[in-house]
C-alpha positions as CSV (number, residue, x, y, z in Angstrom):
1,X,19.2,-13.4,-17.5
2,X,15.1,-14.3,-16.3
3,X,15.7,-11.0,-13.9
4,X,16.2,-8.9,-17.0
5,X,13.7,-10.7,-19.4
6,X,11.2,-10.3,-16.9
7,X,12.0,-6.5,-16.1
8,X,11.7,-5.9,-20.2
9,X,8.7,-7.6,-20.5
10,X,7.5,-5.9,-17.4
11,X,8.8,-2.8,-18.7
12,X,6.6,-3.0,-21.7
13,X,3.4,-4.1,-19.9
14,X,3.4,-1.0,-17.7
15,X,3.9,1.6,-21.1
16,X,1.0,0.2,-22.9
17,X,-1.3,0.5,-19.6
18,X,0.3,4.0,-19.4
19,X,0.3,5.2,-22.8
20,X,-2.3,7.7,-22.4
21,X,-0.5,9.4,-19.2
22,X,2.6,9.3,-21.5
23,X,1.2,10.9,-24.4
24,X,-0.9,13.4,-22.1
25,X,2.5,14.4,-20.9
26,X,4.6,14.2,-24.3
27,X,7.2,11.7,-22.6
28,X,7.5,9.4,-24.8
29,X,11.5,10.2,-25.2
30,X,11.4,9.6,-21.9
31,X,10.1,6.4,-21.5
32,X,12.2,5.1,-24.7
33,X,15.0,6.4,-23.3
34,X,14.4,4.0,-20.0
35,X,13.1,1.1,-22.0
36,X,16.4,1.3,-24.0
37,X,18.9,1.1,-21.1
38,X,16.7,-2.0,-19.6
39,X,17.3,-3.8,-23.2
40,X,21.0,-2.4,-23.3
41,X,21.5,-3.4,-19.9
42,X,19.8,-7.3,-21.4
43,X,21.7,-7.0,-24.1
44,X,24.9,-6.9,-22.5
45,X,23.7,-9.4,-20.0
46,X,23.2,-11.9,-23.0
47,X,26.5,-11.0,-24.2
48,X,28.2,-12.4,-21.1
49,X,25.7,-16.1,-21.4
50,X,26.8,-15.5,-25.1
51,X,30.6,-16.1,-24.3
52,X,30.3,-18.5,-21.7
53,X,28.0,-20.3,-24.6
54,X,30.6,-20.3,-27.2
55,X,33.6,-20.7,-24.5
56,X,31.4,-24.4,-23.6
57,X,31.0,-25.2,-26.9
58,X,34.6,-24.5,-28.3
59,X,35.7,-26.8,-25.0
60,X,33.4,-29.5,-26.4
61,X,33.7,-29.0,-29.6
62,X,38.5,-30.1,-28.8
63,X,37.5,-32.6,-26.3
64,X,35.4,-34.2,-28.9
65,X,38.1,-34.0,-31.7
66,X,41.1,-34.1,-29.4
67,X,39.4,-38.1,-28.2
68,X,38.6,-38.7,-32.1
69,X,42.5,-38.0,-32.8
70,X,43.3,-40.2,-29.9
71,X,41.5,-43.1,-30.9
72,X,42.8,-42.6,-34.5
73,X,46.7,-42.8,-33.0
74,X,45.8,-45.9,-31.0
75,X,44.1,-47.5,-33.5
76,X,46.6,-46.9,-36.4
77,X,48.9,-48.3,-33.5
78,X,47.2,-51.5,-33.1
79,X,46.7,-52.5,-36.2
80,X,50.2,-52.2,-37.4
81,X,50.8,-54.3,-34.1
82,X,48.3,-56.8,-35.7
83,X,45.9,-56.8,-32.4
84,X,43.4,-55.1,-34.2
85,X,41.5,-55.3,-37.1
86,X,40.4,-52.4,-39.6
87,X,36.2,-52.9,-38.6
88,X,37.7,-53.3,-34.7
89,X,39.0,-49.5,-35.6
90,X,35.7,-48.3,-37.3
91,X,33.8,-50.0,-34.6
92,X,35.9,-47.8,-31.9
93,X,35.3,-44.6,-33.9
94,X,31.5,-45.1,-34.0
95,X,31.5,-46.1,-30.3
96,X,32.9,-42.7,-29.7
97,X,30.6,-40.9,-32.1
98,X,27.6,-42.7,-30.1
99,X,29.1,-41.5,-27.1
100,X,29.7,-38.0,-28.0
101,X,26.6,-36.9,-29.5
102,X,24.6,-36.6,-26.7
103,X,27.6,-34.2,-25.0
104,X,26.7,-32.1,-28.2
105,X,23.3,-32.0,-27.5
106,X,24.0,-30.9,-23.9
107,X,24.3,-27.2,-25.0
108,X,21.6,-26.8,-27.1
109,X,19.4,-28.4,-24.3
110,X,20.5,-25.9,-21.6
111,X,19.8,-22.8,-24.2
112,X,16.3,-24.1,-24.3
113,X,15.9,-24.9,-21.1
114,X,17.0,-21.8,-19.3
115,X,14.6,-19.8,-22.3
116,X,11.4,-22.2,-20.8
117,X,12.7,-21.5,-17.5
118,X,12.3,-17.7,-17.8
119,X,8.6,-17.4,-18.7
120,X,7.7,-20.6,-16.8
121,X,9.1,-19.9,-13.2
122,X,7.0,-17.0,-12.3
123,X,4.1,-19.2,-14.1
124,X,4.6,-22.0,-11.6
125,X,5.1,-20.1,-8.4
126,X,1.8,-18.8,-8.8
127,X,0.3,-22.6,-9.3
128,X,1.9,-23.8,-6.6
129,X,0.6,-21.2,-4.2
130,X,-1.9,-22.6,-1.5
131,X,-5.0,-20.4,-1.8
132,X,-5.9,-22.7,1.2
133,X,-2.5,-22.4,3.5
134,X,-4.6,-19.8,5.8
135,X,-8.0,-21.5,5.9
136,X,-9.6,-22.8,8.6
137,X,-12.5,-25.8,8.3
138,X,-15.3,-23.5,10.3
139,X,-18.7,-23.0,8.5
140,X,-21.4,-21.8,11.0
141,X,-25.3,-22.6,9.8
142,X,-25.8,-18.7,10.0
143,X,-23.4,-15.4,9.8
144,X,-24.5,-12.8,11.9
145,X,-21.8,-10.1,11.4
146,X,-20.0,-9.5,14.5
147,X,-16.3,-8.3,13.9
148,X,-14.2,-7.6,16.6
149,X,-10.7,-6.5,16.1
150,X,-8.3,-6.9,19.1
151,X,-5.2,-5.2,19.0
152,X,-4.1,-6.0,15.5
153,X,-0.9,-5.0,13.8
154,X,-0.3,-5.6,9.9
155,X,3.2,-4.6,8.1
156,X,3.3,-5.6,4.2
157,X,6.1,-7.7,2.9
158,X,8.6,-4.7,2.4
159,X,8.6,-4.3,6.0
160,X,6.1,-1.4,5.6
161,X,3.7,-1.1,8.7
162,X,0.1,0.0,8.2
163,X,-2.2,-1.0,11.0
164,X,-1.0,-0.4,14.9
165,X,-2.7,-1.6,17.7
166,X,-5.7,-1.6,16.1
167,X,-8.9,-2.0,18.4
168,X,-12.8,-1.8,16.8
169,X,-15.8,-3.2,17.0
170,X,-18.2,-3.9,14.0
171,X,-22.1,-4.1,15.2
172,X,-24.0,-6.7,13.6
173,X,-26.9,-5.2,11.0
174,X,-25.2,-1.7,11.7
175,X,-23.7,0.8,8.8
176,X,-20.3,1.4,9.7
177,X,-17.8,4.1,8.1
178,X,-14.6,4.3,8.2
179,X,-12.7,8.1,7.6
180,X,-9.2,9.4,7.4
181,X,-6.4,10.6,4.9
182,X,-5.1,8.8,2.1
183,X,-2.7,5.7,3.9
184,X,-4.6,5.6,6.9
185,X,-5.2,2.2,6.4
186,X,-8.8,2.1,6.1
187,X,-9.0,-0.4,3.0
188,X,-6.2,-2.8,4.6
189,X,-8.6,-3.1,7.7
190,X,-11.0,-4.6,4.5
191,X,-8.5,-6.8,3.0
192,X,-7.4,-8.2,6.7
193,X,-11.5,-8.8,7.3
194,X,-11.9,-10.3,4.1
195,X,-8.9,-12.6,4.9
196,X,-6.9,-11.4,1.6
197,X,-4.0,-10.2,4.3
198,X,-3.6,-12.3,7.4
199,X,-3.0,-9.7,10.9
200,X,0.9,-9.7,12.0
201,X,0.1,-10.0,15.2
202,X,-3.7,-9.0,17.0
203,X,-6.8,-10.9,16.6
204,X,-9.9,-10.6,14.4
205,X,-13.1,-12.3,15.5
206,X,-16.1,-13.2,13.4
207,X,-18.9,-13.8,15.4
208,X,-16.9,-14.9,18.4
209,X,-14.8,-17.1,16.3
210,X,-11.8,-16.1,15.2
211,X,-11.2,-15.1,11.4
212,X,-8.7,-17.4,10.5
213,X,-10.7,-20.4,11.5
214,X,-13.2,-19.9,8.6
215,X,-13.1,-21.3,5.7
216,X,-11.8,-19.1,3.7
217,X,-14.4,-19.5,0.5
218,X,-17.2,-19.7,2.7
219,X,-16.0,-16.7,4.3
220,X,-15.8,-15.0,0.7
221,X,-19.2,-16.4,-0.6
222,X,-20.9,-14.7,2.3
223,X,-18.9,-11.1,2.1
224,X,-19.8,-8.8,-0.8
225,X,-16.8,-6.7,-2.1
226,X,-17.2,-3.3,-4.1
227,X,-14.1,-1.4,-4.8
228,X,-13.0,2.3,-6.2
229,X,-12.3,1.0,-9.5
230,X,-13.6,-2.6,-9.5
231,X,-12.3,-5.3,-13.1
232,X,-14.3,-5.6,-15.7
233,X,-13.6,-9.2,-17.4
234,X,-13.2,-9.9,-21.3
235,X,-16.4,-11.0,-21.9
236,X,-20.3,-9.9,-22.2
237,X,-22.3,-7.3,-20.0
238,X,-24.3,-10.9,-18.5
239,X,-21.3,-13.0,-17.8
240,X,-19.6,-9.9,-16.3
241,X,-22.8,-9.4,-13.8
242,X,-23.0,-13.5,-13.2
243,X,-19.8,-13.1,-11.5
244,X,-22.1,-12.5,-8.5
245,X,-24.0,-15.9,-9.0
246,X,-23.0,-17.8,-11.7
247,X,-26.0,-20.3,-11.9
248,X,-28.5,-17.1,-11.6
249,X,-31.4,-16.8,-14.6
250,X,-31.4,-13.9,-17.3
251,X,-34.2,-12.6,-14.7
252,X,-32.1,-12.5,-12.3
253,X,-29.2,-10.6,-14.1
254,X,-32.1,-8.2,-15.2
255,X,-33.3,-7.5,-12.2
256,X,-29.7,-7.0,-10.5
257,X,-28.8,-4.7,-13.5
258,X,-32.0,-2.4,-12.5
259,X,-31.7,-2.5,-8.9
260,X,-28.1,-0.9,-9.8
261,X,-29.6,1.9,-12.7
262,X,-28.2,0.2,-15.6
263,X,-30.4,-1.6,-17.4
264,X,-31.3,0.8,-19.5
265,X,-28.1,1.7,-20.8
266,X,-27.5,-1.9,-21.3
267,X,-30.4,-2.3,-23.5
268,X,-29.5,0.9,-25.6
269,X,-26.5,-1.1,-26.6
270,X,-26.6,-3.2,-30.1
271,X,-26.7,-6.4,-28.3
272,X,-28.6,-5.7,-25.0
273,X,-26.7,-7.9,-22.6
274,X,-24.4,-9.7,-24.6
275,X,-22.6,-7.3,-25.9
276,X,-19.1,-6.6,-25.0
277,X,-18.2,-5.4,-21.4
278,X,-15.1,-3.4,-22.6
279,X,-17.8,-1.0,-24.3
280,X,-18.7,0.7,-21.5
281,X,-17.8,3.6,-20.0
282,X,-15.8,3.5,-16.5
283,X,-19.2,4.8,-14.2
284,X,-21.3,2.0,-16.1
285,X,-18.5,-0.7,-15.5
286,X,-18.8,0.1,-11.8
287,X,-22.9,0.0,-12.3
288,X,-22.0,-3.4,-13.1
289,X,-20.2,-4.0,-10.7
290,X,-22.6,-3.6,-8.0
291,X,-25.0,-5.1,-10.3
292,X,-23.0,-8.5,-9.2
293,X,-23.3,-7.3,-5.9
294,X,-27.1,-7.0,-5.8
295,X,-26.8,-10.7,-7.3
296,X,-24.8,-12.2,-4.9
297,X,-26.9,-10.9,-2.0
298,X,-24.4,-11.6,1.2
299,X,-25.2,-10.7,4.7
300,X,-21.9,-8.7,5.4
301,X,-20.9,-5.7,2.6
302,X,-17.5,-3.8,2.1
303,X,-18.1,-0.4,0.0
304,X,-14.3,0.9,-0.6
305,X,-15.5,3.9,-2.5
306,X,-18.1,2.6,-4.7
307,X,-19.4,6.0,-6.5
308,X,-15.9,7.8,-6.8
309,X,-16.2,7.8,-10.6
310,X,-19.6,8.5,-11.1
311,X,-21.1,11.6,-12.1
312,X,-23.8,13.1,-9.5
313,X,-26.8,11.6,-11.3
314,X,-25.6,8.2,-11.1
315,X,-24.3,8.8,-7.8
316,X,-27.5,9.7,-6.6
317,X,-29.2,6.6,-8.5
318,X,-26.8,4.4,-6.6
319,X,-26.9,5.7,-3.4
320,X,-30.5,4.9,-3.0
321,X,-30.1,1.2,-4.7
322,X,-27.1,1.3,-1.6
323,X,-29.6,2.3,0.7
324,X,-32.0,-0.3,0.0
325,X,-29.3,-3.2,-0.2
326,X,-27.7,-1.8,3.4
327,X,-30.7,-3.0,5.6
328,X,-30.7,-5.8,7.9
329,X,-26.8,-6.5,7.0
330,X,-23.3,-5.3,8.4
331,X,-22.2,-2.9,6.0
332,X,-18.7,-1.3,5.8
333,X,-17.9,2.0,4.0
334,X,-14.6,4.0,3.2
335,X,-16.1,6.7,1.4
336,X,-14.7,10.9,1.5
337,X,-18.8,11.4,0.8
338,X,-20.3,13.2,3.4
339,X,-23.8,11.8,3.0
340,X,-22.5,8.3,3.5
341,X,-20.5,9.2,5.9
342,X,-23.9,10.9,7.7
343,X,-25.9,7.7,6.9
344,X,-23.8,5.9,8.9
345,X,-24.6,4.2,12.5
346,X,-21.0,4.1,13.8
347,X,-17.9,6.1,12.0
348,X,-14.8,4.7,13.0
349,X,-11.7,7.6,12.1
350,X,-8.5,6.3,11.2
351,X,-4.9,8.3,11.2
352,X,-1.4,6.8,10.1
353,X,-2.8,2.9,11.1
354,X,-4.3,4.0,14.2
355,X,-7.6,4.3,15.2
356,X,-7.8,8.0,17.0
357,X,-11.9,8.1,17.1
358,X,-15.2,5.9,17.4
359,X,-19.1,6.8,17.6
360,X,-21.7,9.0,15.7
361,X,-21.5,11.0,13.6
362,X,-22.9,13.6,16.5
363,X,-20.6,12.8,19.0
364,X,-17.2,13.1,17.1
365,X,-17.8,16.1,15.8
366,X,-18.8,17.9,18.6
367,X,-15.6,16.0,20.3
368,X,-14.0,18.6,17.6
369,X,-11.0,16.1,17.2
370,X,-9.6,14.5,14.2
371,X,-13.1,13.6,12.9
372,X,-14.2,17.5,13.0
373,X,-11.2,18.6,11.4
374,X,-12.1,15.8,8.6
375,X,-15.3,16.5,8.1
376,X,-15.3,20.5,7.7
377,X,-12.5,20.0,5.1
378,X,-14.8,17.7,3.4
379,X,-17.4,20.4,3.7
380,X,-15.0,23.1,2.8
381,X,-14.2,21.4,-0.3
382,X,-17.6,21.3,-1.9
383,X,-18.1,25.0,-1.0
384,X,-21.2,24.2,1.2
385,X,-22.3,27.6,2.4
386,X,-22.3,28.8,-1.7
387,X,-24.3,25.5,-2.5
388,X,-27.1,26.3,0.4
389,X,-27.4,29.7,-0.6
390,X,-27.8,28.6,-4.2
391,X,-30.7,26.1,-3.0
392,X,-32.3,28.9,-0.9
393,X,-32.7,31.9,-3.9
């Protein structure tokens, strides 16, 4: 019964997230058409719980009168026998009703019960977790940014494998991208760095030291994080940037929202940086989101495609508040732009969990391997040659 529940209440989670794809595609009969057979299919399901229930109770319900009828026969018995007396009977019968009434309570404490159960077990697994299981006790005085990944092999739960035999080495102070297809694994190599995945089997290294042995919110507190599509929390513009330091001044939030080219826009807004995060649009909610980087300031920085969804003038804008932010620290970037990819000191090329090339940008493309093949299709794509001869008239 909590399997269905939770698949229903599941169920209706994903069409309200979804609604707009669903409308966009007129399937709403569709989807109403799934949603119902989940509730038939709960329906039915509580149908069953709903017979044993009433089979329990009507099996209570004769026990209890069937021992009241008893008691009545003996009784009546007794006292024609002259052993008993009439308040001995009426003192037998409200024995029993003392004893029985917390039988009938039994069923209507099992029905809310197994209703807390449903909602609550989930709830519970997720308190219990250990955010600490993995964490080592290591804190250096100083990070320097050394990463060096030996032989490393990660599978997911489901048995899925995504990293094989992966071997790399991440200069300190160096930009470093990473390049390859959709599922080549490049932003599981940053979850497995940033110890949200621990390797299956391989080791990671940190400066010599291996990754596990930090402590994990150290670790965390000294890594920077932007992603493709990064959450935006109920709440103002401020406390949404103050994610990156939460005891930071106004000055501070100002100056992280500038250095990230959206202060301005902030300040257009009725209530300047308190007003509500969830006004703005999806390229500002990323602005703010390396806002909080600029805030936090770490030594070591993972860029999982931080400009995909902003137009070209804010791309530009951010690239060179990137650029600035990128010196004298170990920067990692999955990114299908080629001037990142250009910017960057070592490119790293990954294919189906496997690294296939390392080096400059130079020297892989003139390798004219995987990297070359890569790169002109990233070239083809924005329909370079029309673009220069555009420039040139």
């Amino acid at each position: 019964m909590r399997g269905f529940r939770e698949s229903r209440n599941n169920g209706i989670i994903d069409l309200i997230n979804s609604i707009t794809v669903i409308k966009s595609f007129t399937r709403e009969h569709l989807e109403s058409e799934k949603h119902e057979v989940i509730q038939l299919d709960m329906t039915e399901n509580q149908m069953k719980t709903r017979q044993l229930s009433f089979l329990f109770d009507g099996v209570k319900t004769f026990t209890e009168q069937f021992g009241v009828v008893i008691i009545i026969v003996l009784t009546a018995y007794f006292v024609l026998n002259g052993t008993m007396s009439i308040g001995a009977i009426m003192f037998h019968i409200l024995l029993f009703n003392n004893v029985s009434a917390p039988i009938r309570q039994l069923h209507r404490i099992y029905d809310e019960v197994n209703d807390a159960s449903i909602y609550s077990e989930a709830f519970f697994d997720i308190m219990d977790a250990d955010e600490t299981e993995f964490s080592g006790t290591y804190i250096p005085e100083k990070v320097i940014g050394n990463f060096e990944l030996k032989h490393v092999d990660f599978a997911y739960p489901n048995g899925t494998k995504a990293l094989f035999d992966v071997s790399m080495v991440i200069k300190p102070n160096t930009i470093n991208a990473m390049v390859g297809l959709s599922g080549a694994g490049k932003s599981t190599v940053v979850n497995l760095l940033d110890k949200f995945y621990e390797p299956s089997s391989g080791t990671i290294l940190l400066d010599g030291v291996d990754l596990q042995e930090y402590d994990t919110l150290w670790l965390r507190d000294n890594i920077g994080l932007v992603l493709q599509k990064n959450h935006i929390f109920n709440g103002t513009i401020e406390e949404n940037i103050l994610y990156g330091k939460e005891n930071a001044s106004h000055d501070e939030v100002v100056e992280a929202a500038i250095k990230a080219h959206i202060h301005e826009q902030i300040m257009e807004l009725p209530d300047g940086y308190n007003s509500k995060a969830t006004l703005l649009s999806g390229g500002q909610k990323q602005r703010v989101s390396i806002a909080r980087l600029f805030l936090k300031n770490p030594p070591i920085i993972f860029l999982d495609e931080p400009t995909a969804s902003l137009d070209a003038i804010a791309t530009q804008q951010i690239k060179k508040s990137l650029d600035s932010i990128k010196k004298g620290r170990t920067v990692i970037i999955i990114s299908h732009s080629i001037s990142q990819i250009i910017d960057a000191e070592n490119v790293i090329v990954l294919e189906k969990g496997k690294v296939m090339e390392e080096g400059t940008h130079e020297e892989l493309y003139d390798n004219e391997g995987a990297y070359h093949d890569i790169f002109n299709a990233m070239a083809n794509s924005l329909n370079i040659d029309k673009i220069t001869d555009t420039m040139n008239e």
